[in-house]
C-alpha positions as CSV (number, residue, x, y, z in Angstrom):
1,X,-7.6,11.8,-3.2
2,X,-10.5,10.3,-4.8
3,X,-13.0,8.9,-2.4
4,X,-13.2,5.2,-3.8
5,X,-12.9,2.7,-1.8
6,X,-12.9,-1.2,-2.3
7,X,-16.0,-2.5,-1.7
8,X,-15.6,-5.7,-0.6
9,X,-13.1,-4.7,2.4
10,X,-14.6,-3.1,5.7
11,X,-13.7,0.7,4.9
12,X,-12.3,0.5,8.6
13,X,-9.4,-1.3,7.5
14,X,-8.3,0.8,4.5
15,X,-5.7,3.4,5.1
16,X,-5.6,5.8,1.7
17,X,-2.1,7.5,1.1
18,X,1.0,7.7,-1.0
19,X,3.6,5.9,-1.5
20,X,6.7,7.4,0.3
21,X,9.4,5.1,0.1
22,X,10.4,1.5,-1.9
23,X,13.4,-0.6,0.0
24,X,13.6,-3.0,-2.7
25,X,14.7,-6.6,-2.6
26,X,15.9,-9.5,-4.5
27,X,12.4,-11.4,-3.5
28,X,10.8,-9.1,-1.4
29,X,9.9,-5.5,-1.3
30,X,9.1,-2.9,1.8
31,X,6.7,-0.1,1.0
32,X,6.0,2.9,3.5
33,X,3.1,4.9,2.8
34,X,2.2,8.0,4.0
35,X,-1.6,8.3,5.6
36,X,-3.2,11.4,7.1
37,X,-2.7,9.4,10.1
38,X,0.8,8.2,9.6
39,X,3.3,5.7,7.7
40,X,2.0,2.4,7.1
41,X,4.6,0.1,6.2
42,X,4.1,-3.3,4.0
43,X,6.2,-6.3,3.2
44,X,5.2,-7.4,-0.1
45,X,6.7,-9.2,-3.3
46,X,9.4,-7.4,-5.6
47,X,6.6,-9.1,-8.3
48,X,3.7,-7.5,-6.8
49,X,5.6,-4.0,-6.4
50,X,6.6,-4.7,-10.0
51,X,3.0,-5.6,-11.5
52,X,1.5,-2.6,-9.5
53,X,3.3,-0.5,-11.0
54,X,4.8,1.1,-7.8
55,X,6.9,4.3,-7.4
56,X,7.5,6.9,-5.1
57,X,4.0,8.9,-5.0
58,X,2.0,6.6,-6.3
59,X,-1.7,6.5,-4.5
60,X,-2.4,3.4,-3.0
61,X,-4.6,2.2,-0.8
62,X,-3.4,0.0,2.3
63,X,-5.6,-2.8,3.2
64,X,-5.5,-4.2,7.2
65,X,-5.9,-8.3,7.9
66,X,-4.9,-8.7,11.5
67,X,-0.9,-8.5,10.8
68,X,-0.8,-8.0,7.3
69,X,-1.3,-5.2,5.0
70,X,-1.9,-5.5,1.3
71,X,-1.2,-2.3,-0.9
72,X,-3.8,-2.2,-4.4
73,X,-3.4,0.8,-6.7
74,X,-5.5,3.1,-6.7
């Protein structure tokens, strides 16, 4: 993987991987993503998984805040 990284997030709390699986709902969307140091699993909109652009193998990065994690294409 490329080594970019967002700048404006401490690179402690970015987790780089692919997208492994997509449960999706009517509202809201469950996205596992596979890290060299495990699967990282986010809750986020069916809209968000939608704008993204999100499919099985798509790189991602997965961005920590206490108990949430953001996904941002990558």
């Amino acid at each position: 993987m490329p080594s970019q990284a967002i700048q404006a997030i401490n690179v402690r709390n970015q987790f780089r991987g692919k997208v492994k699986e997509i449960i999706r709902g009517d509202v809201v969307s469950e996205i596992d993503v596979e890290t060299p140091w495990g699967i990282v699993t986010s809750v986020i909109t069916t809209r968000s998984v939608n704008q993204l652009e999100l499919v099985v193998g798509s790189e991602v990065v997965a961005l920590v805040k206490s108990t949430e994690v953001s996904i941002a294409r990558l």
